[in-house]
DRENTORKOL-3810 file (N, C-alpha, C; in nm, 4 decimals):
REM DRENTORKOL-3810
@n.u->8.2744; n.v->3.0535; n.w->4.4087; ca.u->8.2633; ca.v->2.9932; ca.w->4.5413; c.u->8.3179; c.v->3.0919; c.w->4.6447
@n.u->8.2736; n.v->3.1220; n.w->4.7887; ca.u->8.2721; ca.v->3.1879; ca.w->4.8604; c.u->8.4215; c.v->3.1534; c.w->4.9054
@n.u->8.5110; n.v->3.2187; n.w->4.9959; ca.u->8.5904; ca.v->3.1644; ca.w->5.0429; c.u->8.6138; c.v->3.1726; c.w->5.1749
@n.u->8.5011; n.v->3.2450; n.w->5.2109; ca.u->8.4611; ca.v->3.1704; ca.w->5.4196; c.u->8.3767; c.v->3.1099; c.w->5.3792
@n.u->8.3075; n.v->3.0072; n.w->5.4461; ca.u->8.2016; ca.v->2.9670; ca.w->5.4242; c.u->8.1147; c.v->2.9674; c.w->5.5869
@n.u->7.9508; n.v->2.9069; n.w->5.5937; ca.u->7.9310; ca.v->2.9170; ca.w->5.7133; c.u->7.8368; c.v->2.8166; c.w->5.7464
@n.u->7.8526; n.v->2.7474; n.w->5.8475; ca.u->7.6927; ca.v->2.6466; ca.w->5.9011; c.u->7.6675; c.v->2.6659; c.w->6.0412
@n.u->7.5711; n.v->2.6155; n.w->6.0644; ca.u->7.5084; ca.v->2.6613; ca.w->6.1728; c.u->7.5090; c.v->2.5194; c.w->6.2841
@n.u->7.6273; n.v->2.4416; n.w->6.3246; ca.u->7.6095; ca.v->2.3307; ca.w->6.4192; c.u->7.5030; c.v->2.3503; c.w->6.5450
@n.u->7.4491; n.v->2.2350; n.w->6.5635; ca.u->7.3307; ca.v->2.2579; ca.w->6.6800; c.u->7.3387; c.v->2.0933; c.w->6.7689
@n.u->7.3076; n.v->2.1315; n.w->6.9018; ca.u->7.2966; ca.v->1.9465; ca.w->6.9379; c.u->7.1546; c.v->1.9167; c.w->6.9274
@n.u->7.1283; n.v->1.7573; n.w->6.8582; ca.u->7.0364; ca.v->1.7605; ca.w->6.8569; c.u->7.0652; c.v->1.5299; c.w->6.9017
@n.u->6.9682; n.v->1.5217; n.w->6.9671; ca.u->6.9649; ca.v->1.4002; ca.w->7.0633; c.u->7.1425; c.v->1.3805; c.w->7.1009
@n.u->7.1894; n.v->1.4647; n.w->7.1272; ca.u->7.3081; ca.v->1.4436; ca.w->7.2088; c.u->7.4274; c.v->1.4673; c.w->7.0941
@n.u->7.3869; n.v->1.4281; n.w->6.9989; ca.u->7.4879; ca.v->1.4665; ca.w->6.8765; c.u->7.5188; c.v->1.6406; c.w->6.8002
@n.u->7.6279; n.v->1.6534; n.w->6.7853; ca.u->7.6489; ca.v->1.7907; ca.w->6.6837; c.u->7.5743; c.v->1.7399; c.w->6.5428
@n.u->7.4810; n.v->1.8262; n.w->6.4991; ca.u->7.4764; ca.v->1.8141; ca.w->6.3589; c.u->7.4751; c.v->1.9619; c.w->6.2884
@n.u->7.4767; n.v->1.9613; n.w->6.1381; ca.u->7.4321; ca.v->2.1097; ca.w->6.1499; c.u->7.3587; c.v->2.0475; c.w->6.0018
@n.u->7.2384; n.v->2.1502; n.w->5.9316; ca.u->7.1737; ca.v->2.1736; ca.w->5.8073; c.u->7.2228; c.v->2.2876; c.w->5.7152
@n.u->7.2146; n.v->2.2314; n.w->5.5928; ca.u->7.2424; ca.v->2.3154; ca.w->5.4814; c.u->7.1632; c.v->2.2836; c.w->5.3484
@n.u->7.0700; n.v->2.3399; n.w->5.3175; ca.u->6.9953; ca.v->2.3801; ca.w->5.2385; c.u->7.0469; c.v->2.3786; c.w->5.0988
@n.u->7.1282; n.v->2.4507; n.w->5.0986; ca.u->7.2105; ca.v->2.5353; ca.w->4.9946; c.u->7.3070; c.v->2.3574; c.w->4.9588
@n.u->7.3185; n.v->2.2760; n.w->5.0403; ca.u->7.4160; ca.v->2.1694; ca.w->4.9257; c.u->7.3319; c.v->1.9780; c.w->5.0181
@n.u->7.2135; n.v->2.0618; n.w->5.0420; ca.u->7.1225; ca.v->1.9217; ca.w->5.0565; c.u->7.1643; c.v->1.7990; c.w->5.1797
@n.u->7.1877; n.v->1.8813; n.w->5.3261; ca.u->7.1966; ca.v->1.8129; ca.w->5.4189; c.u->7.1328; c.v->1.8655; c.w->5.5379
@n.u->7.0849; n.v->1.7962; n.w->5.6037; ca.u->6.9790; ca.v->1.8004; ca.w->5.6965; c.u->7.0744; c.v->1.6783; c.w->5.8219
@n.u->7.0673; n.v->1.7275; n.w->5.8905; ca.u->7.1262; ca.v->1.7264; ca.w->6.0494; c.u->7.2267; c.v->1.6331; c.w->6.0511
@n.u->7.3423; n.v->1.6171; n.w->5.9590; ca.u->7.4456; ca.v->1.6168; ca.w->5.9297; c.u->7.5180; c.v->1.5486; c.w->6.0176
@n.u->7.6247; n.v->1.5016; n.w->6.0871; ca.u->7.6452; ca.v->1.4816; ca.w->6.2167; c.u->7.7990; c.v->1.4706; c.w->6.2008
@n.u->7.8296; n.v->1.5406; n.w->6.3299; ca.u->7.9649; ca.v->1.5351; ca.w->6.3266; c.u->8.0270; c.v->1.4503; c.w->6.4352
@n.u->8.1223; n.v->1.3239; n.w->6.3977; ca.u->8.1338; ca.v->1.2022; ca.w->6.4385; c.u->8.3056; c.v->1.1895; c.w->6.4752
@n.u->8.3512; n.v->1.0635; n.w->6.5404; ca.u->8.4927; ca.v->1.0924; ca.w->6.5237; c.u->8.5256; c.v->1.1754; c.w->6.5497
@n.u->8.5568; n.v->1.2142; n.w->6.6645; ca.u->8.6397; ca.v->1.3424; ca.w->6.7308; c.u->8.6130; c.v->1.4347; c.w->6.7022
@n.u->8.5403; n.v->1.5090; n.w->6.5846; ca.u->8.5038; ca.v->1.6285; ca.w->6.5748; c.u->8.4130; c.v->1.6627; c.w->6.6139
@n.u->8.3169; n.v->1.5796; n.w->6.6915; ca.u->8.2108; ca.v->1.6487; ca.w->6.7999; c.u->8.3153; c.v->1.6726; c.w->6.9202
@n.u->8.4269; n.v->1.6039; n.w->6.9568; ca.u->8.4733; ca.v->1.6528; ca.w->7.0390; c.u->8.5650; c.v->1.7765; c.w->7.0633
@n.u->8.5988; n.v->1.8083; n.w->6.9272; ca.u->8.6516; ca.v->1.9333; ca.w->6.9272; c.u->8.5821; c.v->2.0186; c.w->6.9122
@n.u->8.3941; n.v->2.0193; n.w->6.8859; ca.u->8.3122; ca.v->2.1218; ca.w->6.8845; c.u->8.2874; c.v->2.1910; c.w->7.0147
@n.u->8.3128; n.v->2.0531; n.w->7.0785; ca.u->8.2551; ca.v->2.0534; ca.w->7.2487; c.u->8.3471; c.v->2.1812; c.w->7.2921
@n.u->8.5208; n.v->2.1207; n.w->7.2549; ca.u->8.5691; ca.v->2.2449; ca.w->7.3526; c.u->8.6312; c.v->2.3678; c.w->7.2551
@n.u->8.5450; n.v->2.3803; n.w->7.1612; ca.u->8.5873; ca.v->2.4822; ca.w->7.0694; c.u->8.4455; c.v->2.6106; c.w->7.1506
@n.u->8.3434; n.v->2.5293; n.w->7.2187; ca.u->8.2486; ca.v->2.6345; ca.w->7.1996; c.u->8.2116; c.v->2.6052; c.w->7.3813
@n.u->8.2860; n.v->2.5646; n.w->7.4503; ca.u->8.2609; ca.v->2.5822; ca.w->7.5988; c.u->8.2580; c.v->2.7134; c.w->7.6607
@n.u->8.3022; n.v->2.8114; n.w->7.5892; ca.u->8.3175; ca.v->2.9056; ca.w->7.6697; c.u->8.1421; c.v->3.0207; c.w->7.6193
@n.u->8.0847; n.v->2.9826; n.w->7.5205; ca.u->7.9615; ca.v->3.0234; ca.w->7.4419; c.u->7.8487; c.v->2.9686; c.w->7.5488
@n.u->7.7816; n.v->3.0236; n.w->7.5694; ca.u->7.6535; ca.v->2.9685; ca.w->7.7086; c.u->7.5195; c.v->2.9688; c.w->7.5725
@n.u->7.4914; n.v->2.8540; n.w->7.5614; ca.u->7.3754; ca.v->2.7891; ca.w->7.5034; c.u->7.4187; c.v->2.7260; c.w->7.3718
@n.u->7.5395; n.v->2.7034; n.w->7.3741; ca.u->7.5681; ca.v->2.6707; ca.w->7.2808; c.u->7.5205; c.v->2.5347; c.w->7.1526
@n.u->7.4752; n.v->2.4564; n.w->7.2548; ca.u->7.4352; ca.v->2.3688; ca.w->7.2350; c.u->7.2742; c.v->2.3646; c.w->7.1455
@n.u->7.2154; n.v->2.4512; n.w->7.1523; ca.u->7.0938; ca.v->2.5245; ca.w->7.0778; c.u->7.1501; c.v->2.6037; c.w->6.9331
@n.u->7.2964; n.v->2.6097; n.w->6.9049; ca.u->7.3450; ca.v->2.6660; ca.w->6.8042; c.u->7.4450; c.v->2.7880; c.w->6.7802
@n.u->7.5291; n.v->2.7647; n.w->6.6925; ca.u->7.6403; ca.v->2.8437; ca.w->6.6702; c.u->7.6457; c.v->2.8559; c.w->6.5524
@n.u->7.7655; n.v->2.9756; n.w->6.5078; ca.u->7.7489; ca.v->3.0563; ca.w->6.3992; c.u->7.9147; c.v->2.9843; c.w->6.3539
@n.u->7.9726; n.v->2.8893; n.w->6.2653; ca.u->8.1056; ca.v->2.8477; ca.w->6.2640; c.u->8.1231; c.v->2.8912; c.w->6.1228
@n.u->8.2462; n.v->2.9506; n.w->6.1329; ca.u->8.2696; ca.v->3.0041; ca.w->6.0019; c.u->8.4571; c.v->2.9610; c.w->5.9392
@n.u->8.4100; n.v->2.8791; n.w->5.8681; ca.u->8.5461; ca.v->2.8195; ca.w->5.7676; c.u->8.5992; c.v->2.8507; c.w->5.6605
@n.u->8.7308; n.v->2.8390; n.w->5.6388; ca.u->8.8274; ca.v->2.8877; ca.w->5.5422; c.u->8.9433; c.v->2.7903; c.w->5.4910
@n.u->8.9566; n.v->2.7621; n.w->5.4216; ca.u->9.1118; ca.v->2.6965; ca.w->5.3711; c.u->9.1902; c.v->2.7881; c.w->5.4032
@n.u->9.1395; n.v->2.9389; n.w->5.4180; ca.u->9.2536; ca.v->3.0480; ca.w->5.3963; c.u->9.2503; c.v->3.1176; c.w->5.5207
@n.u->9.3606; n.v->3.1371; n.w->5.6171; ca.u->9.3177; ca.v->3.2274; ca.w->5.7166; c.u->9.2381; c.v->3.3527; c.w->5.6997
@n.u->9.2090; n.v->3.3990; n.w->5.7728; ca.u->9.1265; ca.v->3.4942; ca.w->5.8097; c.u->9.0762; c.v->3.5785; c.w->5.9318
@n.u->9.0921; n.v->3.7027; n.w->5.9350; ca.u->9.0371; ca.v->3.8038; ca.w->6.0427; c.u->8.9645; c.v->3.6801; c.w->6.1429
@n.u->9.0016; n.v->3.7172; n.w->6.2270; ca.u->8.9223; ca.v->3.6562; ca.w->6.3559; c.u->8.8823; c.v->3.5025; c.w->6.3634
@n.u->8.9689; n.v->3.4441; n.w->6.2565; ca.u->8.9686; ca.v->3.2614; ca.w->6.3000; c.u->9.0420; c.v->3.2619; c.w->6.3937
@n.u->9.0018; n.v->3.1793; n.w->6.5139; ca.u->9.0577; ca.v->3.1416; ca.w->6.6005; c.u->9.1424; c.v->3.0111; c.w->6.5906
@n.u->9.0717; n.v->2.9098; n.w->6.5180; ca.u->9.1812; ca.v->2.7618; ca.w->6.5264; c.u->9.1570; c.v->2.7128; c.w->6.4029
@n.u->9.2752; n.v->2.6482; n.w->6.3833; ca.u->9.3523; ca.v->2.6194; ca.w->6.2516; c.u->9.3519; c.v->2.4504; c.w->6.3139
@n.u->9.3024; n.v->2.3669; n.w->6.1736; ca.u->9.3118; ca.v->2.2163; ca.w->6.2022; c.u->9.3938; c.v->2.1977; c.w->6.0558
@n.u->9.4824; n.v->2.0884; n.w->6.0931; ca.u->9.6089; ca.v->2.0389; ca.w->5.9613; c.u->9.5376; c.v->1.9225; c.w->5.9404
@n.u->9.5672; n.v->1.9077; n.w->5.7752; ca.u->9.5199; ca.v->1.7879; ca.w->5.7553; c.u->9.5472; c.v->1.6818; c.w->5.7764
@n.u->9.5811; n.v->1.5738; n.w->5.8119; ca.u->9.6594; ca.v->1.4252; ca.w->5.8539; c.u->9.6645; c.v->1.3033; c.w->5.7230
@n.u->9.4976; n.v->1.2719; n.w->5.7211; ca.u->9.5163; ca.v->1.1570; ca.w->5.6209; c.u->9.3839; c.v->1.1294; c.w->5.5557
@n.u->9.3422; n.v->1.0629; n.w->5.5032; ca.u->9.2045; ca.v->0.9686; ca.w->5.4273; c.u->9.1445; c.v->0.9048; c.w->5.4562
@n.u->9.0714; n.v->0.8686; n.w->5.5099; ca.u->9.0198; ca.v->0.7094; ca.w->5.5802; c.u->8.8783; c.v->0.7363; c.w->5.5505
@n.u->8.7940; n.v->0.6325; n.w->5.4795; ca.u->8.6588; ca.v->0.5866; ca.w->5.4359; c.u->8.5499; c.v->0.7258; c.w->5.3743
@n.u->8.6544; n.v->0.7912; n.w->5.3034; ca.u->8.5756; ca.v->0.8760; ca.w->5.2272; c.u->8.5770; c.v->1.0344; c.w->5.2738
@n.u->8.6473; n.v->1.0380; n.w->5.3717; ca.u->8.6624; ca.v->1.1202; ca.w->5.4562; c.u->8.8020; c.v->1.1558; c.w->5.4864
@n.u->8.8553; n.v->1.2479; n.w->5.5834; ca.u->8.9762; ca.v->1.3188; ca.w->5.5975; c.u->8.9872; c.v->1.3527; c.w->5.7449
@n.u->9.1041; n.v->1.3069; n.w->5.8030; ca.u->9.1228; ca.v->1.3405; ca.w->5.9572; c.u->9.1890; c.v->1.4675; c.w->5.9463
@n.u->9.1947; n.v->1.5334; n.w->6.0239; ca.u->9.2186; ca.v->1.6671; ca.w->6.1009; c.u->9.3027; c.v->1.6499; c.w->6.2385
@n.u->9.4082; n.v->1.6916; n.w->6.2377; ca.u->9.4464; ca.v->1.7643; ca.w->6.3899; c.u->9.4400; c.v->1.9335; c.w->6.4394
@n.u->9.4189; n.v->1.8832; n.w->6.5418; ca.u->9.4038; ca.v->2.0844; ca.w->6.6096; c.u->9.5144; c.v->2.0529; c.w->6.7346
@n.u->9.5895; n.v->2.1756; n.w->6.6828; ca.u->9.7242; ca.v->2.1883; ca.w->6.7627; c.u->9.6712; c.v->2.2209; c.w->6.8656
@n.u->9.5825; n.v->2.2902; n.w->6.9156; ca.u->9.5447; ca.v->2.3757; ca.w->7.0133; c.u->9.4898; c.v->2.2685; c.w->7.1220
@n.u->9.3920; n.v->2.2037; n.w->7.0915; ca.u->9.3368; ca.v->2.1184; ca.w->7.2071; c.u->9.4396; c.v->1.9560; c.w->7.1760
@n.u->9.5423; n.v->1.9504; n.w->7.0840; ca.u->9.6046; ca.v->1.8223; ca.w->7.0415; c.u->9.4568; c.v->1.6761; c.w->7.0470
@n.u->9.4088; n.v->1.7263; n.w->6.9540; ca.u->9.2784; ca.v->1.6097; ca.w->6.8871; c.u->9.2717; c.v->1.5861; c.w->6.7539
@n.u->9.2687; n.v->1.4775; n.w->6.7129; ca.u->9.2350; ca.v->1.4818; ca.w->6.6021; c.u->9.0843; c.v->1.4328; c.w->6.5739
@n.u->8.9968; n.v->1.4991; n.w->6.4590; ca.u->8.8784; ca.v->1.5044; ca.w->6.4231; c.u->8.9061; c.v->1.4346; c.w->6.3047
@n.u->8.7682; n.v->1.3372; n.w->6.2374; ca.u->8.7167; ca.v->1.3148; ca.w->6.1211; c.u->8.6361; c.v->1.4091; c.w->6.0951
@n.u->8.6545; n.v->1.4578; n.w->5.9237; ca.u->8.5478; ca.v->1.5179; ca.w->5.8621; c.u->8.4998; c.v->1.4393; c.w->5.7586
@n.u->8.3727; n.v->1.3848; n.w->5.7272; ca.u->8.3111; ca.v->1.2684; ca.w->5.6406; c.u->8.2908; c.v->1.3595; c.w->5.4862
@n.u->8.2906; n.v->1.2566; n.w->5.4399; ca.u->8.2475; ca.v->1.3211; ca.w->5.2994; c.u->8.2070; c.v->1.4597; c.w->5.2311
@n.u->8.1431; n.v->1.5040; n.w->5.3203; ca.u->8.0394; ca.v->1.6365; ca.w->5.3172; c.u->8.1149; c.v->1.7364; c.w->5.2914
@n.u->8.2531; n.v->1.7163; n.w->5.3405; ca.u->8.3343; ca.v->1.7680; ca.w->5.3417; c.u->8.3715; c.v->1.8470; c.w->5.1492
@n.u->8.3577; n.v->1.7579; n.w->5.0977; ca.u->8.3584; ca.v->1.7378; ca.w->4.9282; c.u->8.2563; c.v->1.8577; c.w->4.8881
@n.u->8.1297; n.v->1.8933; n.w->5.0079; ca.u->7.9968; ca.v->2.0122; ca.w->4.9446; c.u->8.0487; c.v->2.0930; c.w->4.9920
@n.u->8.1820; n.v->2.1460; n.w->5.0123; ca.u->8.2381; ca.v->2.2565; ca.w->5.0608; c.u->8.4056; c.v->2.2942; c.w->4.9558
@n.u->8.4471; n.v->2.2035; n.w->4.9574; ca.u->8.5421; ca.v->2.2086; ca.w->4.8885; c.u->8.5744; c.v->2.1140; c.w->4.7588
@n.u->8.6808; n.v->2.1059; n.w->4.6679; ca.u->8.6992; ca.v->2.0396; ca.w->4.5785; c.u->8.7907; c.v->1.9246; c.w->4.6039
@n.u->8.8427; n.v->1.9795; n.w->4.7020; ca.u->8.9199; ca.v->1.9211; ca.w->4.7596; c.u->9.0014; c.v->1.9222; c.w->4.8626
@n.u->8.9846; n.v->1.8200; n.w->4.9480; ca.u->9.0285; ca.v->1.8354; ca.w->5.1166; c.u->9.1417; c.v->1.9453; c.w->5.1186
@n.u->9.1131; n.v->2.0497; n.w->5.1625; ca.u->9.2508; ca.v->2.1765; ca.w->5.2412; c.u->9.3320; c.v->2.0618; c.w->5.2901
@n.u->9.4454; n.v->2.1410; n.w->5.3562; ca.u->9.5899; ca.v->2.1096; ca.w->5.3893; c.u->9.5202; c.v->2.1580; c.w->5.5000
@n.u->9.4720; n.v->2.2996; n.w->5.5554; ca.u->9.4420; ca.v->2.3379; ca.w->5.6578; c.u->9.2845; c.v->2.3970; c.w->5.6560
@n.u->9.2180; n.v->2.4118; n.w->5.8056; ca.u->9.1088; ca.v->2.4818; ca.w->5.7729; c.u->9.1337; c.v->2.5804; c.w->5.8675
@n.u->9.0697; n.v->2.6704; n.w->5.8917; ca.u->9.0581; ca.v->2.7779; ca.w->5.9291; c.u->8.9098; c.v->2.8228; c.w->6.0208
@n.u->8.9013; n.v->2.8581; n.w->6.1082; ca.u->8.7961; ca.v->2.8526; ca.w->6.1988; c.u->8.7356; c.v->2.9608; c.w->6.2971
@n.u->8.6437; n.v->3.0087; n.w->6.2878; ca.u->8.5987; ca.v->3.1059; ca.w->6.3574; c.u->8.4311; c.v->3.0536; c.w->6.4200
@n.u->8.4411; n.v->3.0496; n.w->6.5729; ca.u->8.3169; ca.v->2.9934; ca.w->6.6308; c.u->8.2282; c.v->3.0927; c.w->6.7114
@n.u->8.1144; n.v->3.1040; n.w->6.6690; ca.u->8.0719; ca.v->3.2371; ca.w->6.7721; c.u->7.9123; c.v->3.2385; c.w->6.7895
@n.u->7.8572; n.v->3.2862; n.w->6.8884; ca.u->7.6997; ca.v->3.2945; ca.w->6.9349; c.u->7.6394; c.v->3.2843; c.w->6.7613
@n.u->7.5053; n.v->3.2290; n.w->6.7832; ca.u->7.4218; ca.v->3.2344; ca.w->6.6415; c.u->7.3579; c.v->3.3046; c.w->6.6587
@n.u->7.3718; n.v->3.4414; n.w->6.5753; ca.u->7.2779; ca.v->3.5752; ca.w->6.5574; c.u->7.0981; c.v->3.4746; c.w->6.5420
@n.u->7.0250; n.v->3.5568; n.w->6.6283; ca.u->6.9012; ca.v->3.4919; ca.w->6.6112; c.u->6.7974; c.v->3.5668; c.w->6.5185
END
């Protein structure tokens, strides 16, 4: 298993979703505060909203910018806080096609989507 990993979030009818091929999800959606931390993770990116390049880690890494702690469990899923904007995000299940098991922390790097 890789240990960055990468998806490609996009808005699509007003929602963040992103697709992955590789573990069988198609426009995915990110719900519970973590569209809202996409929002101001990628305000400063102009088109962003047409797609980004987000790249995750349990493990820091060269050029992650924000680090979310884990909090707790709730309906299959795992909340997140980000010190940085003080939000906390849900990550749903999907979470599980990435890891074995929910990180303590993730690790984050957000940037233009090479076209």
């Amino acid at each position: 298993m890789n240990s960055i990993l990468a998806i490609h979030p996009y808005k699509c009818d007003g929602l963040w979703v992103f697709d992955d091929s590789r573990v069988g999800l198609v426009q995915e959606p990110f719900v519970s505060g973590a569209d809202t931390v996409i929002d101001r993770m990628v305000e400063h990116i102009p088109g962003a909203d047409q797609g980004v390049t987000l790249l995750f880690s349990a493990h820091p890494f060269p050029g992650s910018h924000f680090e979310f702690n884990w909090l707790r469990e709730e309906s299959g899923g795992n909340w997140y806080y980000s010190p940085e904007y003080d939000l906390e995000g849900w990550l749903c299940p999907a979470l599980f096609k990435y890891f074995d098991a929910a990180p303590k922390q993730i690790f984050v790097q957000v940037k233009t989507k090479a076209i």
